[in-house]
PyMOL Python script that loads the backbone (N, CA, C, O; Angstrom):
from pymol import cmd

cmd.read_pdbstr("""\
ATOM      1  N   UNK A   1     -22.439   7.252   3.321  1.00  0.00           N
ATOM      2  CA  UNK A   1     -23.398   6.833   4.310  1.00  0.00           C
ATOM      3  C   UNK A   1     -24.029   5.484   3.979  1.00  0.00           C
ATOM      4  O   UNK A   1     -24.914   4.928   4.630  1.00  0.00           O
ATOM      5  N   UNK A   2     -23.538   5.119   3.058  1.00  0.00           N
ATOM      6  CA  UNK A   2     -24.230   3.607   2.239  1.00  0.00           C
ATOM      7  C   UNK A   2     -23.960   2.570   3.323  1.00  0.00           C
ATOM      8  O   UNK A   2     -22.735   2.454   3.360  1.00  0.00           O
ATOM      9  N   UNK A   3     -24.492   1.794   4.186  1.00  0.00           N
ATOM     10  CA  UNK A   3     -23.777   0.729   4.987  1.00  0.00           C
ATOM     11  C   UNK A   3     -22.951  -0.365   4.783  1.00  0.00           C
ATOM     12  O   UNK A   3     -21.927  -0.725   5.364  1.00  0.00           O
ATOM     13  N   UNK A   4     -23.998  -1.143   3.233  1.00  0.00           N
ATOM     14  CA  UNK A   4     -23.247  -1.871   2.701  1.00  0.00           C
ATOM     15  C   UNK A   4     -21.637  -1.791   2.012  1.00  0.00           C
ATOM     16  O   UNK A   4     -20.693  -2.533   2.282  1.00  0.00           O
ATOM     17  N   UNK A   5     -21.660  -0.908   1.264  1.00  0.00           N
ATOM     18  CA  UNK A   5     -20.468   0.226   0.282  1.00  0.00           C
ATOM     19  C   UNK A   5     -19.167   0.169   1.950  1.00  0.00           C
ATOM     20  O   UNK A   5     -18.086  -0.410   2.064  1.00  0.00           O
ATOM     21  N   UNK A   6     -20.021   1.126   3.052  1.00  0.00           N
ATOM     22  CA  UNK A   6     -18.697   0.724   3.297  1.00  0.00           C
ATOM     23  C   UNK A   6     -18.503  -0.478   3.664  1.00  0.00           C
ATOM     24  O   UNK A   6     -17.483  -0.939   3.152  1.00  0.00           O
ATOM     25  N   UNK A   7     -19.170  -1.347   4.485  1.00  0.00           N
ATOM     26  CA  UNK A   7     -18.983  -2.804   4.611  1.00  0.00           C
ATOM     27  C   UNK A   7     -17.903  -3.091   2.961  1.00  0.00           C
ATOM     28  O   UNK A   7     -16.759  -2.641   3.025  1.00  0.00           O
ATOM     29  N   UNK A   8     -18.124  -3.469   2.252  1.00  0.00           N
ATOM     30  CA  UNK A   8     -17.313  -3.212   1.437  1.00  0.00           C
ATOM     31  C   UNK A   8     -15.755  -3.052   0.882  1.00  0.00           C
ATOM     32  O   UNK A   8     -14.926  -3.677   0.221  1.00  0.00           O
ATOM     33  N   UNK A   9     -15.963  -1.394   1.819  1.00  0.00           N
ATOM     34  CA  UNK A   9     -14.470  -0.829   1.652  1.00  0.00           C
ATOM     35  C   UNK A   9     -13.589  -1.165   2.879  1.00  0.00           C
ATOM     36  O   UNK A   9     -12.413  -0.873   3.096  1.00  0.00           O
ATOM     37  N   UNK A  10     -14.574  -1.931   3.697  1.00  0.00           N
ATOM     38  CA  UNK A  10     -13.921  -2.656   5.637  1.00  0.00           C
ATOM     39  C   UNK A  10     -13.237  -3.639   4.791  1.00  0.00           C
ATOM     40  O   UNK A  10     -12.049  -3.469   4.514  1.00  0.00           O
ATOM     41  N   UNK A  11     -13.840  -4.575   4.390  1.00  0.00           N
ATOM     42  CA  UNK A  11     -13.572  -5.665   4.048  1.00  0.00           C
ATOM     43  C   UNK A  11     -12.414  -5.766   2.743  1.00  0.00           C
ATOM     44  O   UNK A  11     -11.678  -6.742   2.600  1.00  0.00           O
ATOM     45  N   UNK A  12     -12.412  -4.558   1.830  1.00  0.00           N
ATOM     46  CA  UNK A  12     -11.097  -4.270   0.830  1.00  0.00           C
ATOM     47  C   UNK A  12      -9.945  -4.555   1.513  1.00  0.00           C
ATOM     48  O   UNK A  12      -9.057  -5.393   1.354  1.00  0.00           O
ATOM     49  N   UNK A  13     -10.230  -3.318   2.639  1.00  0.00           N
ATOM     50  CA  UNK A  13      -9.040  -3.249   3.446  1.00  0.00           C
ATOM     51  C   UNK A  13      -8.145  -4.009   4.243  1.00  0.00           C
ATOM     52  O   UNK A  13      -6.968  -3.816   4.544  1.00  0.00           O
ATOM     53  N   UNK A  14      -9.192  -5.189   4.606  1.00  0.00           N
ATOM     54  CA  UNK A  14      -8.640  -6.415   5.598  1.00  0.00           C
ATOM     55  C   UNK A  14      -8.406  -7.391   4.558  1.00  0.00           C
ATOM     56  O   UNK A  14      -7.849  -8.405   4.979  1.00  0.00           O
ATOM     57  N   UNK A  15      -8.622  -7.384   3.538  1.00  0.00           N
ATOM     58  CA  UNK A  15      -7.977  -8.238   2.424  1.00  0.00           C
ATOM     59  C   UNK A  15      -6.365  -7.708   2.032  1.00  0.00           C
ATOM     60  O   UNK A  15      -5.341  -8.374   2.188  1.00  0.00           O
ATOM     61  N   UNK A  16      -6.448  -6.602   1.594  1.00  0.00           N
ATOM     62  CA  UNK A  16      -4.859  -5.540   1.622  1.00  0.00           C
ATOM     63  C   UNK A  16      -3.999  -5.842   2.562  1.00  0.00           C
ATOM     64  O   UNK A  16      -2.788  -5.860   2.342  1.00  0.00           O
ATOM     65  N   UNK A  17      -4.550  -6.125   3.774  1.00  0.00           N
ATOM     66  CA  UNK A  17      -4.196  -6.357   4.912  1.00  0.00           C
ATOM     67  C   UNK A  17      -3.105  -7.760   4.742  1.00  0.00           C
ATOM     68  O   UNK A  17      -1.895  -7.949   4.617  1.00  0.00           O
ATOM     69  N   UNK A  18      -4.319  -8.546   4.822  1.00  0.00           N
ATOM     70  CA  UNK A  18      -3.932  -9.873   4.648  1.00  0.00           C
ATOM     71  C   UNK A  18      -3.058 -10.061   3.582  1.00  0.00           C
ATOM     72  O   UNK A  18      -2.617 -11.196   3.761  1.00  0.00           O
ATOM     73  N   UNK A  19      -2.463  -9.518   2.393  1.00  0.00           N
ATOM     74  CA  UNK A  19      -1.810 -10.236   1.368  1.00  0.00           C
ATOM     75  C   UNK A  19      -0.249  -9.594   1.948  1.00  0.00           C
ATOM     76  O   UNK A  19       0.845 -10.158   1.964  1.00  0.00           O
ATOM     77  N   UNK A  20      -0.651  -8.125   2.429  1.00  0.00           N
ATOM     78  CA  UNK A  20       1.169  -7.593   2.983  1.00  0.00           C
ATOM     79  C   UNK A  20       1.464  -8.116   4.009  1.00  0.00           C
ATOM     80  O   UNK A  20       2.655  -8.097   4.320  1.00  0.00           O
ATOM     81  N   UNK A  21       0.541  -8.735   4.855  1.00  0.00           N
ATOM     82  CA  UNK A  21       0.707 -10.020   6.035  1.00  0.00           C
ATOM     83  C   UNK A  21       1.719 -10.839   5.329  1.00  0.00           C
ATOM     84  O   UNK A  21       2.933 -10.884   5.532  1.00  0.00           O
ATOM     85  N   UNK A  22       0.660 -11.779   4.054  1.00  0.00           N
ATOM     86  CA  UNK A  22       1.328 -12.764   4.016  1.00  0.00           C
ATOM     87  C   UNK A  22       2.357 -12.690   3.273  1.00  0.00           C
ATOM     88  O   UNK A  22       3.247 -13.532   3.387  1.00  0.00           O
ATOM     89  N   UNK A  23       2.442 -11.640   2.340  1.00  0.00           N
ATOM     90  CA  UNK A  23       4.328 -11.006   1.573  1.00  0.00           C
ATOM     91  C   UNK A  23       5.478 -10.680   2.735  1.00  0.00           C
ATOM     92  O   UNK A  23       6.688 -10.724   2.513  1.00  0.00           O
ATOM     93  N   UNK A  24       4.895 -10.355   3.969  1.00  0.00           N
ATOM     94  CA  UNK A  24       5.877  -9.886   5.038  1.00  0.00           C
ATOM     95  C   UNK A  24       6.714 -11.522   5.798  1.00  0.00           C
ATOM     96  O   UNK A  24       7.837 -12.001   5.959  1.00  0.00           O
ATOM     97  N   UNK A  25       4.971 -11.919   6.118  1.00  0.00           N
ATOM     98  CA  UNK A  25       5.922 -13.327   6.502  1.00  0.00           C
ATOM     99  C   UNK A  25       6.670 -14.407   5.667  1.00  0.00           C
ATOM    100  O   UNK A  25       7.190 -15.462   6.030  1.00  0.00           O
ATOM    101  N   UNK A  26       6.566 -13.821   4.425  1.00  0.00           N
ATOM    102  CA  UNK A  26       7.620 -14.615   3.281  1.00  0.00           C
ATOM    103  C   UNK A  26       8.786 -14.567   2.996  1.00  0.00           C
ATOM    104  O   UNK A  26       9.555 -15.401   2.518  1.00  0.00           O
ATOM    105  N   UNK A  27       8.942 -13.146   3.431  1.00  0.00           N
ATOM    106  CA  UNK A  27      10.362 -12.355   2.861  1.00  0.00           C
ATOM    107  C   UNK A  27      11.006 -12.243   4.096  1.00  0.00           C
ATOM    108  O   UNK A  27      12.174 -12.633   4.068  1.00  0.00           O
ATOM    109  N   UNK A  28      10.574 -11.802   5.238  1.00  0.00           N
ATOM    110  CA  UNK A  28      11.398 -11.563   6.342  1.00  0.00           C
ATOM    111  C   UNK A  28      12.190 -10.933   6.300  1.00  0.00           C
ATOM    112  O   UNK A  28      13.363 -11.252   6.494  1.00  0.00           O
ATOM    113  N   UNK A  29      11.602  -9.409   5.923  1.00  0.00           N
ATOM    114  CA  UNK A  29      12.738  -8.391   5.621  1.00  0.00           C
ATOM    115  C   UNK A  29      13.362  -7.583   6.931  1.00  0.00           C
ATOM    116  O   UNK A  29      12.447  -7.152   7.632  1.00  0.00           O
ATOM    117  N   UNK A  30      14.401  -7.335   7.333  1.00  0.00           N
ATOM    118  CA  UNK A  30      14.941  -6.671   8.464  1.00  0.00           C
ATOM    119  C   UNK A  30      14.408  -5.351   8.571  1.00  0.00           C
ATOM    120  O   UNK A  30      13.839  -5.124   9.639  1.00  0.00           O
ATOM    121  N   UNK A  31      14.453  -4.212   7.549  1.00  0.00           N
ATOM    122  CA  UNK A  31      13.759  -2.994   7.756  1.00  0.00           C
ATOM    123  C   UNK A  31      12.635  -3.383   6.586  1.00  0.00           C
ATOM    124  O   UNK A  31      12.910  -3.156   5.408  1.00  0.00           O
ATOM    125  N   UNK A  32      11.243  -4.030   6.993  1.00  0.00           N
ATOM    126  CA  UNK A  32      10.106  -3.789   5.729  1.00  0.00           C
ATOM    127  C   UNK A  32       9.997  -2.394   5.860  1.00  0.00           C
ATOM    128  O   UNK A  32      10.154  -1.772   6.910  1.00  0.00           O
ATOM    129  N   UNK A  33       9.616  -1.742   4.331  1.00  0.00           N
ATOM    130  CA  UNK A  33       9.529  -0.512   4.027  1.00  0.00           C
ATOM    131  C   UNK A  33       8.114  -0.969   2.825  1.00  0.00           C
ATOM    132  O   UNK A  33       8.149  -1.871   1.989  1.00  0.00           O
ATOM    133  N   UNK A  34       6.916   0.029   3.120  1.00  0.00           N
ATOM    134  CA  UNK A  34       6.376  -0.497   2.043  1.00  0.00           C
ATOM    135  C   UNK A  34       5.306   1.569   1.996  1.00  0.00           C
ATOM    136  O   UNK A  34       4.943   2.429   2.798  1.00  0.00           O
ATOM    137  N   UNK A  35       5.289   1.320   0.547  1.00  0.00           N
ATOM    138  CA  UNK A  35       4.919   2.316   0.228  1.00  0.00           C
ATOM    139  C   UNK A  35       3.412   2.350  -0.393  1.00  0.00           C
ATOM    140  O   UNK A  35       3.117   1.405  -1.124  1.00  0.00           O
ATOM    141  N   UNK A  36       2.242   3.558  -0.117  1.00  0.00           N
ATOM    142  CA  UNK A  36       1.161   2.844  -0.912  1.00  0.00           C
ATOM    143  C   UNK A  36       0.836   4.053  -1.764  1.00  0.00           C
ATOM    144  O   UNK A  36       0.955   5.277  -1.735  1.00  0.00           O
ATOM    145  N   UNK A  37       0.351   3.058  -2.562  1.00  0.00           N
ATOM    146  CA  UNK A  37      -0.058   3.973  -3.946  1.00  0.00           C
ATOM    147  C   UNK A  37      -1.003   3.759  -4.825  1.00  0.00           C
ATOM    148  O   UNK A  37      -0.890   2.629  -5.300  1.00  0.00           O
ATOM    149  N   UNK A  38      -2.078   4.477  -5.343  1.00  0.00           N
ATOM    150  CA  UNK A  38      -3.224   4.134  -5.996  1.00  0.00           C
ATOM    151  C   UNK A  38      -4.478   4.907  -5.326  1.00  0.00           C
ATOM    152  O   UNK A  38      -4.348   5.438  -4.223  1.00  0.00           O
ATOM    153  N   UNK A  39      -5.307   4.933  -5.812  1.00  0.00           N
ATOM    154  CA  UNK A  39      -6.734   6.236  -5.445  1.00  0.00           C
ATOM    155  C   UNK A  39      -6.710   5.739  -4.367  1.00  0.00           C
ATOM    156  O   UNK A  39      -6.287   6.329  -3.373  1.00  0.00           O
ATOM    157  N   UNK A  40      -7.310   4.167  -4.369  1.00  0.00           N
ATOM    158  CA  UNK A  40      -7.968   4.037  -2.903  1.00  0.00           C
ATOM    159  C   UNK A  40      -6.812   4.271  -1.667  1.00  0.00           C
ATOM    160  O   UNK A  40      -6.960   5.233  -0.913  1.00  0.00           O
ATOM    161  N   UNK A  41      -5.931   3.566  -1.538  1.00  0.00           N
ATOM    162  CA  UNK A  41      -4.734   3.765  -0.825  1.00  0.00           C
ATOM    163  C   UNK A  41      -4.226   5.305  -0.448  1.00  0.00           C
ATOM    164  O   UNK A  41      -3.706   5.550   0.640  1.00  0.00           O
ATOM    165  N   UNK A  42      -4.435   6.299  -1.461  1.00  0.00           N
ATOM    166  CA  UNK A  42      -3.871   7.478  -1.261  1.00  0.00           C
ATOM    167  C   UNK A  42      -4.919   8.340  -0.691  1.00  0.00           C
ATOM    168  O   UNK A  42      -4.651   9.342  -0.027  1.00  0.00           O
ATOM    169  N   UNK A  43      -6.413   7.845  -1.020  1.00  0.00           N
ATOM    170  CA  UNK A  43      -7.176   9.276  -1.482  1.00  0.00           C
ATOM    171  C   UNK A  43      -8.261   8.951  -0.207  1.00  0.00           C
ATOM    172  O   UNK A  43      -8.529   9.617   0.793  1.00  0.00           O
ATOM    173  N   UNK A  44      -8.848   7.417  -0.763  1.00  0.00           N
ATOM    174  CA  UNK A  44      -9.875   6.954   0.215  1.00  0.00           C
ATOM    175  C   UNK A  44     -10.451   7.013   1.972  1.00  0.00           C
ATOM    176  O   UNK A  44      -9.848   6.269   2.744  1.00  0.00           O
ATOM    177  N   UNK A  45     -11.291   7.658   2.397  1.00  0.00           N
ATOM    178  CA  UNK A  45     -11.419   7.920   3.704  1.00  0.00           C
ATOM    179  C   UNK A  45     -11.543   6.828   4.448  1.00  0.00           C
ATOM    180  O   UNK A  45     -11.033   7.013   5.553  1.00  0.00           O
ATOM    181  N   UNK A  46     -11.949   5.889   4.335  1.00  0.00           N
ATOM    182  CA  UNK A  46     -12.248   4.498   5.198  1.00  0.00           C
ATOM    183  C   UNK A  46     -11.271   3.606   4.631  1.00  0.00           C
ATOM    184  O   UNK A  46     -10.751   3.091   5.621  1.00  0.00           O
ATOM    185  N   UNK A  47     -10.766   3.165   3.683  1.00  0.00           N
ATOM    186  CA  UNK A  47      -9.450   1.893   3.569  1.00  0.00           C
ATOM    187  C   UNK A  47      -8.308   2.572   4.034  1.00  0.00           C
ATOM    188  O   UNK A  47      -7.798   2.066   5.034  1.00  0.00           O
ATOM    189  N   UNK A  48      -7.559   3.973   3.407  1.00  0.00           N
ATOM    190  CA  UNK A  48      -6.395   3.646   4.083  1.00  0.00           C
ATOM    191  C   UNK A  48      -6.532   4.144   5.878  1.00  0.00           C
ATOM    192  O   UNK A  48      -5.986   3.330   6.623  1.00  0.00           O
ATOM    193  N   UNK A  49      -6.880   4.788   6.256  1.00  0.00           N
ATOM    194  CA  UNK A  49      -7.158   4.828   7.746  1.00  0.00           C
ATOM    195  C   UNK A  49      -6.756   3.701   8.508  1.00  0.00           C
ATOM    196  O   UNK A  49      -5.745   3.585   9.200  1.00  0.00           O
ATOM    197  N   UNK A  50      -8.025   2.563   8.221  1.00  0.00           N
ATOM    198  CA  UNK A  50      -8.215   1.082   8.318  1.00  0.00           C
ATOM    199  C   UNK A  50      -7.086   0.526   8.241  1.00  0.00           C
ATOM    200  O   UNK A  50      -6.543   0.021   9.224  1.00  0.00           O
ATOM    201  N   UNK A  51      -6.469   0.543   6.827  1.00  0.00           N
ATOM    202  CA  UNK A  51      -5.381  -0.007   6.797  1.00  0.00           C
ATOM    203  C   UNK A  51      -4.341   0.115   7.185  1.00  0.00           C
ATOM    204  O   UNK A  51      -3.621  -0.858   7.409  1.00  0.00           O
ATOM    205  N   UNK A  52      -3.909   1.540   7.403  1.00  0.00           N
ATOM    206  CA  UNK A  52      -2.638   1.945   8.307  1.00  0.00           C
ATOM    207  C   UNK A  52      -3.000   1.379   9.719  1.00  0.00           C
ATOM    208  O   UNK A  52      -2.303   0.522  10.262  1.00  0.00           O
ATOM    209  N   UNK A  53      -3.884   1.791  10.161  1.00  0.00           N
ATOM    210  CA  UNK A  53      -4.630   0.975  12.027  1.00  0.00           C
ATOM    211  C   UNK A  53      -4.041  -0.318  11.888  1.00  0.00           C
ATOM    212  O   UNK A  53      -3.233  -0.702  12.734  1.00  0.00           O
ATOM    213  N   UNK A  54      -4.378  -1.079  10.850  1.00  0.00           N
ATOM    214  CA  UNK A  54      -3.948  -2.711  11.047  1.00  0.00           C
ATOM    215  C   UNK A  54      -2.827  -2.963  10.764  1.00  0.00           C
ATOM    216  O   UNK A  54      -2.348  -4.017  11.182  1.00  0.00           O
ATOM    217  N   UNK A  55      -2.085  -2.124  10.004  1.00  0.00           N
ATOM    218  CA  UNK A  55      -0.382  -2.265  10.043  1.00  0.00           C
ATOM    219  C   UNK A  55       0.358  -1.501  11.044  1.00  0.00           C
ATOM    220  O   UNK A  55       1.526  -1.186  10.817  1.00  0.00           O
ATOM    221  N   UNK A  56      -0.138  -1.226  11.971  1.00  0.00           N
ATOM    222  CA  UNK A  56       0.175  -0.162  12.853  1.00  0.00           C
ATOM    223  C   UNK A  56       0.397  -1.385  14.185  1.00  0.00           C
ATOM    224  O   UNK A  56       1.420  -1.758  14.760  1.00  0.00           O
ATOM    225  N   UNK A  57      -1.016  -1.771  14.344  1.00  0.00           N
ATOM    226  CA  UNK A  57      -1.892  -2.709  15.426  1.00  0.00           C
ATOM    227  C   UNK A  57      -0.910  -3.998  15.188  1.00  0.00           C
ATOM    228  O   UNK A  57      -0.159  -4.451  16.052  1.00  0.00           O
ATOM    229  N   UNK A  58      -1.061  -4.524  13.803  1.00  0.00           N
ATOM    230  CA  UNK A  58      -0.419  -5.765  13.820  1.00  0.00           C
ATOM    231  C   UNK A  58       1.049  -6.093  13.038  1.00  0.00           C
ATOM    232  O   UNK A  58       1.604  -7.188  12.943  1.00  0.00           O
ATOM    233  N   UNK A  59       1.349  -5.207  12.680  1.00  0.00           N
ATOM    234  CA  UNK A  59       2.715  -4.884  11.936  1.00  0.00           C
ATOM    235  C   UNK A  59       3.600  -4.093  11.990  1.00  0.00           C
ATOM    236  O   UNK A  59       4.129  -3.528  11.033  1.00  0.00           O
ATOM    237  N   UNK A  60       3.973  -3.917  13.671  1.00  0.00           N
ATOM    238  CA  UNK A  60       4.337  -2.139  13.581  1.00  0.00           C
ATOM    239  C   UNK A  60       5.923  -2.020  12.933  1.00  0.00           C
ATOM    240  O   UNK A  60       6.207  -0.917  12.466  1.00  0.00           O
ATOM    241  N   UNK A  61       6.500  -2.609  12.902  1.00  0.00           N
ATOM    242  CA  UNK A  61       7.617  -3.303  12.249  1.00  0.00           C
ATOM    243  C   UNK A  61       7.888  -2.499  10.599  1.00  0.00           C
ATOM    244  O   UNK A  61       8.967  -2.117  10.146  1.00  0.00           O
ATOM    245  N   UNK A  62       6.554  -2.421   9.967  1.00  0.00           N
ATOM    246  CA  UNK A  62       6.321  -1.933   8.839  1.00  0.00           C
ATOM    247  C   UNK A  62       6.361  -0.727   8.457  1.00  0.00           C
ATOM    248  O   UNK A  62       5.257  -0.235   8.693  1.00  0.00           O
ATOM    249  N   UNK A  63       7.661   0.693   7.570  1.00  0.00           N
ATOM    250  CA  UNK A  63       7.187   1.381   7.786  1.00  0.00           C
ATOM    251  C   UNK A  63       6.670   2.179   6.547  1.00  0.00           C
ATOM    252  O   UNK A  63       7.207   2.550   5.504  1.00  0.00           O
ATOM    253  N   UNK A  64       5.751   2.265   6.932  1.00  0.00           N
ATOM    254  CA  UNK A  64       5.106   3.347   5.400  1.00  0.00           C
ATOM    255  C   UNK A  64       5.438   4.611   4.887  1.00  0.00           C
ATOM    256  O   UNK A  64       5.447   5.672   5.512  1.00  0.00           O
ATOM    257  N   UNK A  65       5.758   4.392   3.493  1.00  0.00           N
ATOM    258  CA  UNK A  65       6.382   6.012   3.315  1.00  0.00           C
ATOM    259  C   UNK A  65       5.905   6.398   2.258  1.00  0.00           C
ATOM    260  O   UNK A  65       5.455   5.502   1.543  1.00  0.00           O
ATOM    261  N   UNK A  66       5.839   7.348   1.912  1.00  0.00           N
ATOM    262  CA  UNK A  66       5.040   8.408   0.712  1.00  0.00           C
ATOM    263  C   UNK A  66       5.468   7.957  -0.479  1.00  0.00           C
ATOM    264  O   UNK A  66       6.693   7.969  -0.354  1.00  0.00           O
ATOM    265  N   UNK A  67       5.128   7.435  -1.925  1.00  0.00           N
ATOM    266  CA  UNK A  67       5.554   7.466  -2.978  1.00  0.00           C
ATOM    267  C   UNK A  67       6.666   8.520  -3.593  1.00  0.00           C
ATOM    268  O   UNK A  67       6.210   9.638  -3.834  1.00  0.00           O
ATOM    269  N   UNK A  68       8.077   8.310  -3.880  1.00  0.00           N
ATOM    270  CA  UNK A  68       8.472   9.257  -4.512  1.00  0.00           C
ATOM    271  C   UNK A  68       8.222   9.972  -5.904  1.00  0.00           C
ATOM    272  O   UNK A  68       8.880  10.909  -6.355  1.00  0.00           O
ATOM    273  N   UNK A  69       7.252   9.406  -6.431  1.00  0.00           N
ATOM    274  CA  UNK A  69       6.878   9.748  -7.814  1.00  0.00           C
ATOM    275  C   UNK A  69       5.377   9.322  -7.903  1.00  0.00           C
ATOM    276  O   UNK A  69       4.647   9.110  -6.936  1.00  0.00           O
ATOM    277  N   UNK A  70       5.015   9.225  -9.310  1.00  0.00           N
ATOM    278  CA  UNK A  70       4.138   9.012 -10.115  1.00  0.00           C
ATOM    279  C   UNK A  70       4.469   7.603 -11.158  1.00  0.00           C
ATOM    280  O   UNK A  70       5.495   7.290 -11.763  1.00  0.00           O
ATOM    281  N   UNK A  71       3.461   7.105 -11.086  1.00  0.00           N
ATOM    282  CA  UNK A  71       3.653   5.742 -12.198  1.00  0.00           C
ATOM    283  C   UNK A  71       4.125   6.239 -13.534  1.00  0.00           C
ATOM    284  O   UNK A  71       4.737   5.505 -14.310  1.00  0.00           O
ATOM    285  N   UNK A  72       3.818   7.577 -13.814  1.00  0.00           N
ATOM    286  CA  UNK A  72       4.383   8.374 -15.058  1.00  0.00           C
ATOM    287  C   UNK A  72       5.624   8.678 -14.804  1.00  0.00           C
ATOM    288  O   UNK A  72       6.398   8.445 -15.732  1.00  0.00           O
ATOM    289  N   UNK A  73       6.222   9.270 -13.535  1.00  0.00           N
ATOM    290  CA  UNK A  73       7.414   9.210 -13.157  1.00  0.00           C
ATOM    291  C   UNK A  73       8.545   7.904 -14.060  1.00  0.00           C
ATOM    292  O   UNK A  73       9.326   7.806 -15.006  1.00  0.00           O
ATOM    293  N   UNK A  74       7.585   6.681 -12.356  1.00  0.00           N
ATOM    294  CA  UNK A  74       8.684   5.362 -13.260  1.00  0.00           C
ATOM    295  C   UNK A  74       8.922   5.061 -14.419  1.00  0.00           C
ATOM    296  O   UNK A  74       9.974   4.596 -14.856  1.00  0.00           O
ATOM    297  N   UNK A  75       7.524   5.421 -15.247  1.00  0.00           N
ATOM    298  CA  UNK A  75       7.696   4.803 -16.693  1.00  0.00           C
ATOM    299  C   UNK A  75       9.265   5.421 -17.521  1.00  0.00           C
ATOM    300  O   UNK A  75      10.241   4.868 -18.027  1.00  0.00           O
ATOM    301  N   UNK A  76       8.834   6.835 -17.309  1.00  0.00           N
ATOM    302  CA  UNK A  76       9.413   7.800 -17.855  1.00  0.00           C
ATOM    303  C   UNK A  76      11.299   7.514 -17.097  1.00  0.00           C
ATOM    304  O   UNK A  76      12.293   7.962 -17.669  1.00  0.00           O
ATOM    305  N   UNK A  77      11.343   6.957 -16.186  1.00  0.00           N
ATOM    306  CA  UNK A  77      12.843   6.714 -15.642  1.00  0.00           C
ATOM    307  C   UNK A  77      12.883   5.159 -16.614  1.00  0.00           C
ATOM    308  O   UNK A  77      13.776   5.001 -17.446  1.00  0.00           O
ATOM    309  N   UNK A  78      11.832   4.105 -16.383  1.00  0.00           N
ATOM    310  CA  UNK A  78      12.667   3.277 -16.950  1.00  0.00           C
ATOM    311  C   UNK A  78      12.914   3.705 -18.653  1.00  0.00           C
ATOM    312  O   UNK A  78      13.858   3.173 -19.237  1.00  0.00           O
ATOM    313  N   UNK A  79      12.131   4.560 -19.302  1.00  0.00           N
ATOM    314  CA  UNK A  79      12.513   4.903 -20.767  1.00  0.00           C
ATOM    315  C   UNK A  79      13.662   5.332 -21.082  1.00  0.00           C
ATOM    316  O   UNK A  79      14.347   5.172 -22.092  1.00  0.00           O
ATOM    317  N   UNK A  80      13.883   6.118 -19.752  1.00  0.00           N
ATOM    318  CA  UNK A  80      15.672   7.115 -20.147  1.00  0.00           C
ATOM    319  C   UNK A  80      16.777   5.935 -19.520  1.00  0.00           C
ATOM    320  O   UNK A  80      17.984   5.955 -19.758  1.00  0.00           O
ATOM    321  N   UNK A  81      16.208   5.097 -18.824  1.00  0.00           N
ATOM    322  CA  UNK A  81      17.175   3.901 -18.783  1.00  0.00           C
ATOM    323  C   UNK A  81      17.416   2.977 -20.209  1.00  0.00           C
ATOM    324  O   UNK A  81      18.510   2.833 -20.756  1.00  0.00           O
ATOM    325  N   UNK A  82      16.269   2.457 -20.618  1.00  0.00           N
ATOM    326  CA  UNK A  82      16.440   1.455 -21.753  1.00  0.00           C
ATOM    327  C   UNK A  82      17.209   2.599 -22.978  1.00  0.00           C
ATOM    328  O   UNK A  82      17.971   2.080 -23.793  1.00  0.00           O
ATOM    329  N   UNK A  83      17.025   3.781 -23.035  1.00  0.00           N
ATOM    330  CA  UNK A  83      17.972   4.688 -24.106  1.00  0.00           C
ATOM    331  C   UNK A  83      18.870   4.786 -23.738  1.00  0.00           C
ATOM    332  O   UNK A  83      19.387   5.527 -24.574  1.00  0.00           O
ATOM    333  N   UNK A  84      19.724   4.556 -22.892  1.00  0.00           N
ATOM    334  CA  UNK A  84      21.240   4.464 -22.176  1.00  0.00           C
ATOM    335  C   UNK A  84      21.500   3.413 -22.079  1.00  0.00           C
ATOM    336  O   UNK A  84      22.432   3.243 -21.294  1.00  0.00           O
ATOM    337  N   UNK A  85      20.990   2.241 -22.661  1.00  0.00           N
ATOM    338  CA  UNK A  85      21.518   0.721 -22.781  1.00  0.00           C
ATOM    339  C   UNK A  85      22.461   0.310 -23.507  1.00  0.00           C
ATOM    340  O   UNK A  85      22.765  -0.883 -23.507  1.00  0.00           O
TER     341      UNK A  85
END
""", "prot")
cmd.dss("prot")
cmd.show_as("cartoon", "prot")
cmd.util.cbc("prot")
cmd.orient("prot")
């Protein structure tokens, strides 16, 4: 209920916004696929909402998909990779 706090978490979000904006118009990928991951992104009630709305609104092109793992996951794949080197 904090006004500022979320002002805040508005403004996280339209920054997030803005950087997969400007990674999208760099790469010019035919199917962008982008996945999100991290507390705020996964967990947060006001950024990802927000943020899916504005990739939705202004990126529909983009499509978002669930993490297949855990950052413990990857680690743990690239370890059993570098032991099979």
């Amino acid at each position: 209920g904090d006004e500022l706090a979320v002002d805040i978490l508005k403004k996280a979000a339209c920054e997030l916004f803005a950087l997969i904006e400007s990674v999208h118009r760099r790469l010019n990928l035919l199917y962008p696929t982008l996945v999100l991951s991290g507390g705020v992104l996964e967990h947060d009630p006001i950024v990802k909402p927000l943020f899916i709305q504005m990739l939705n609104d202004k990126l529909p092109a983009i499509k978002v998909i669930e993490p297949l793992g855990t950052a413990v996951d990857g680690a743990c794949m690239i370890a059993m990779q570098k032991l099979h080197e």
